[in-house]
N, C-alpha and C positions, 0 to 999 in steps of 0.2 A: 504494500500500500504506500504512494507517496503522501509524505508526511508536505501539509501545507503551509506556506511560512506564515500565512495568517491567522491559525488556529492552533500555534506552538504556545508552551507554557513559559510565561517567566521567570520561571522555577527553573527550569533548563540553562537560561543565563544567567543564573545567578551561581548556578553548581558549578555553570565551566568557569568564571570567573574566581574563583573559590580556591577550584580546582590549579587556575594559573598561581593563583596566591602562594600554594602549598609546592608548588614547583618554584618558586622562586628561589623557596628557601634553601636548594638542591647545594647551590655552594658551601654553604655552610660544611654540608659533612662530604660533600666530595676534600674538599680541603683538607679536613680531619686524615681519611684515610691515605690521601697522597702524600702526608706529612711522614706516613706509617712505612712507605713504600710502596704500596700499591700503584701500579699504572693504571689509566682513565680506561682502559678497556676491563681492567682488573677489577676495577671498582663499579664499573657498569654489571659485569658478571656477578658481584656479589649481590646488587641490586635485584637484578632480573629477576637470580634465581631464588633469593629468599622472598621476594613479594609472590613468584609463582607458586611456593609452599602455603606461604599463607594465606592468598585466593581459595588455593585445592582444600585446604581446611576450612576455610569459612561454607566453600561451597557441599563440604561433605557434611557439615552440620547443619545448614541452614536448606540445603536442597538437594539430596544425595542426585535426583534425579536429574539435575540438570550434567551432570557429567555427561550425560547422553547425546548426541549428536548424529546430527546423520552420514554417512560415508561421503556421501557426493559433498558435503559442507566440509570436509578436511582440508582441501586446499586454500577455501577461504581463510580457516583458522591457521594454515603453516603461511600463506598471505600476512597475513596481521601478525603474528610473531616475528617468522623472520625477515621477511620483506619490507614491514612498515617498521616495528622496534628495533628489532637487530639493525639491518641494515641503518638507518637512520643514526642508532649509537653509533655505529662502527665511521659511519662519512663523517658524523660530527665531531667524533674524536682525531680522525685522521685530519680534518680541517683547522682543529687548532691546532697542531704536532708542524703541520707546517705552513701554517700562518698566523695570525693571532686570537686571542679569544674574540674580542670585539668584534672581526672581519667574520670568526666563523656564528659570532651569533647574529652577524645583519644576513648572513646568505640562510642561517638559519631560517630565519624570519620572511625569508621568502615562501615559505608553505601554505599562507591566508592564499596569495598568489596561484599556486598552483590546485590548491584545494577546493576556489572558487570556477578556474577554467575543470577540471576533473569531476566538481558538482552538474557544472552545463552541460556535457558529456556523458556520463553515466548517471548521474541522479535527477536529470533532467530539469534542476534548478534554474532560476531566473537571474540574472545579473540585473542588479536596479543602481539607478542611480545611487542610493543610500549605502551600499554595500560598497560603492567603487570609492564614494568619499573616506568614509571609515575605513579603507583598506589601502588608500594613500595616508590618510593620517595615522593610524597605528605603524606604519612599514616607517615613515619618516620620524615615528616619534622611535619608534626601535635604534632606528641608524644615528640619533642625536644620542639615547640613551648609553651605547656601545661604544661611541665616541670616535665614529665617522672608523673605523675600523684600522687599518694598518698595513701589515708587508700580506702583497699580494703573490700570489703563484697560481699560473694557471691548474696546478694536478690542487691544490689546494680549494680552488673557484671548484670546480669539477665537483671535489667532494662535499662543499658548502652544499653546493646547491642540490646535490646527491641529498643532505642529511633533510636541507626543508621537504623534498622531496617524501623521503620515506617519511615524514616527520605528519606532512599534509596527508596520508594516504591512510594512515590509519582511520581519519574520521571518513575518508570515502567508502575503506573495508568495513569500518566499525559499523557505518550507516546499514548495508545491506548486511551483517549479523545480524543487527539489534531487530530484523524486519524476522527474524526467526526463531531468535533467543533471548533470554535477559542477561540486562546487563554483565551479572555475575559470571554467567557463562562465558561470555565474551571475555574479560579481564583474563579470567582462568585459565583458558587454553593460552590465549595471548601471551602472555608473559610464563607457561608452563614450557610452552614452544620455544619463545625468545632465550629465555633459563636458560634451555640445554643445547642451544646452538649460540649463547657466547663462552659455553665452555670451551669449545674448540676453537677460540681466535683468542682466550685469555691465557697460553701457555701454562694450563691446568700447573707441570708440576712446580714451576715458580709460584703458582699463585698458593698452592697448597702450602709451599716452603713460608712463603709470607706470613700466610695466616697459625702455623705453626709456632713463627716469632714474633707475632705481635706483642706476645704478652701476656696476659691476664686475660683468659679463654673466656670467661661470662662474661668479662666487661666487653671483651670484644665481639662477642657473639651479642648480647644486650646492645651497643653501638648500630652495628649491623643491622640488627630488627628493626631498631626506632628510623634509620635510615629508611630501610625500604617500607616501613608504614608509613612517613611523610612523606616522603617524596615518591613513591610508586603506589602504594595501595590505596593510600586516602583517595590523589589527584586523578588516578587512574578510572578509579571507581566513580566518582563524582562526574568526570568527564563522562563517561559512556551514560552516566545515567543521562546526564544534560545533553548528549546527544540524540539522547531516546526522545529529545526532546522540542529537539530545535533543528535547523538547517547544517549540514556539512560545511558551507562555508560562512557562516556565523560564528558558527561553534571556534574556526580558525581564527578568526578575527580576535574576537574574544577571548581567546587562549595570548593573544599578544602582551598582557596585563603580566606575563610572566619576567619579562627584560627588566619592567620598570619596578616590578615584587622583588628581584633579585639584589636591585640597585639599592633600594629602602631597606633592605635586610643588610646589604654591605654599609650602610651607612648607620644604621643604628645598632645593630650587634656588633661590627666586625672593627666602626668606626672609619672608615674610609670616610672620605674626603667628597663631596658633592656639588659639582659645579653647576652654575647657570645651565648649560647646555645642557645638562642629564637630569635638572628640573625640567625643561621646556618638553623632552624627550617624552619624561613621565604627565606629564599634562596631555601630552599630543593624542599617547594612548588611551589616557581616560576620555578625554573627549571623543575618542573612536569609537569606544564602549559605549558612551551614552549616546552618540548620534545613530549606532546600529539597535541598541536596546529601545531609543525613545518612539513611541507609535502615534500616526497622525491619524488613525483612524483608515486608512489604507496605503497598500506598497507605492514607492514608489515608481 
């Protein structure tokens, strides 16, 4: 059934916004663990695959039955694992390794972009004026937030725009799950998939050696959970729900509130330093938010 943009809940935009908030916070303990040794595909691995535990639990107690799936639906779910998650961790990591963060999080941020041509296309979505506004104003408020980016390399471009890519495609995948499952289900395989396909590009027995030396096994085990419950299970879960709810290229736009949650979090936890520019960046977004969220009574 297509979902109509003028009989969606605001309930929907408010969880994916929510959902960007709780992604903001992602530096925070990515930091932690690269402080530990861990590498960024090391630490994405530790994510994936403890938020994939913790889904398969939620869903074995709250819905044994939704484990169930239909055979010809597999490919969508190894889609959304490793095609949209994986894939997407993997260009994004490889995009700051050889460029910088800033550069890879505006090519990031090209995903509302592609999410909105790939909604016209397969979801059969409307481009309205109101969408193209708020999708220059969120992209330019990202690229002011980032701080106009840095050292550029084409194999780096390549995989920037690789990570928006995979990054956009999950709410195209997620849209056609959710037209057959719930939310839960979708998370579940999603990141049960993703888990155990960044085992094989996180050089398993270094990462084992790592975690061996971190330390202090529960603290480190405990670290690790609270990790992947903010930053993967809460945001993850709240998005699909707010997808179930709203537009594939909404939802993208909407998700852009993450650049400027991350900034607010580096400036008042972390204490970094906050210029003019990456206030105007964070204003540009929120105003992106409210010109896609506000309703006149019809699209335009």
């Amino acid at each position: 059934m297509e979902r109509s943009e003028n009989n969606h809940s605001p309930l929907g935009d408010i969880l994916i916004i929510i959902a960007g908030l709780f992604w903001g916070s992602m530096g925070l303990f990515v930091r932690r663990l690269n402080a530990l040794g861990f590498s960024s595909i090391q630490v994405a691995c530790l994510r994936l695959v403890t938020a994939g535990v913790i889904f398969a639990l939620i869903l074995l107690i709250k819905d044994p039955k939704g484990f169930k799936i239909k055979a010809r639906d597999i490919p969508l779910f190894l889609a959304l694992g490793l095609v949209s998650i994986l894939f997407f961790t993997c260009c994004y990591f490889t995009a700051i390794r050889l460029m910088t963060m800033s550069t890879a999080a505006i090519l990031l941020y090209t995903s509302p972009v592609w999410v909105m041509v790939l909604s016209v296309i397969f979801l059969k979505e409307k481009i309205t004026s109101r969408k193209v506004i708020a999708l220059i104003l969120a992209f330019a408020g990202c690229i002011l937030v980032s701080g106009f980016g840095g050292r550029v390399t084409l194999p780096g471009v390549l995989a920037g725009l690789g990570s928006g890519l995979g990054y956009g495609l999950y709410s195209i995948f997620g849209t056609f799950a959710l037209r057959k499952y719930k939310p839960l289900t979708v998370t579940c395989y999603t990141f049960l998939i993703a888990g155990a396909g960044s085992i094989f590009v996180s050089d398993p027995s270094d990462l084992f050696s790592k975690i061996s030396g971190a330390g202090s096994v529960p603290a480190f085990a405990g670290f690790v959970l609270l990790t992947a419950v903010v930053t993967a299970v809460i945001p993850f879960l709240l998005y699909t729900i707010g997808l179930n709810k709203t537009t594939a290229s909404k939802a993208a736009v909407l998700a852009t509130v993450e650049p400027a949650a991350a900034t607010l979090f580096g400036f008042f936890v972390m204490k970094e330093s906050l210029g003019l520019i990456a206030v105007c960046g964070i204003i540009l977004v929120f105003t992106a938010i409210f010109v896609l969220s506000f309703r006149t009574g019809k699209e335009d």
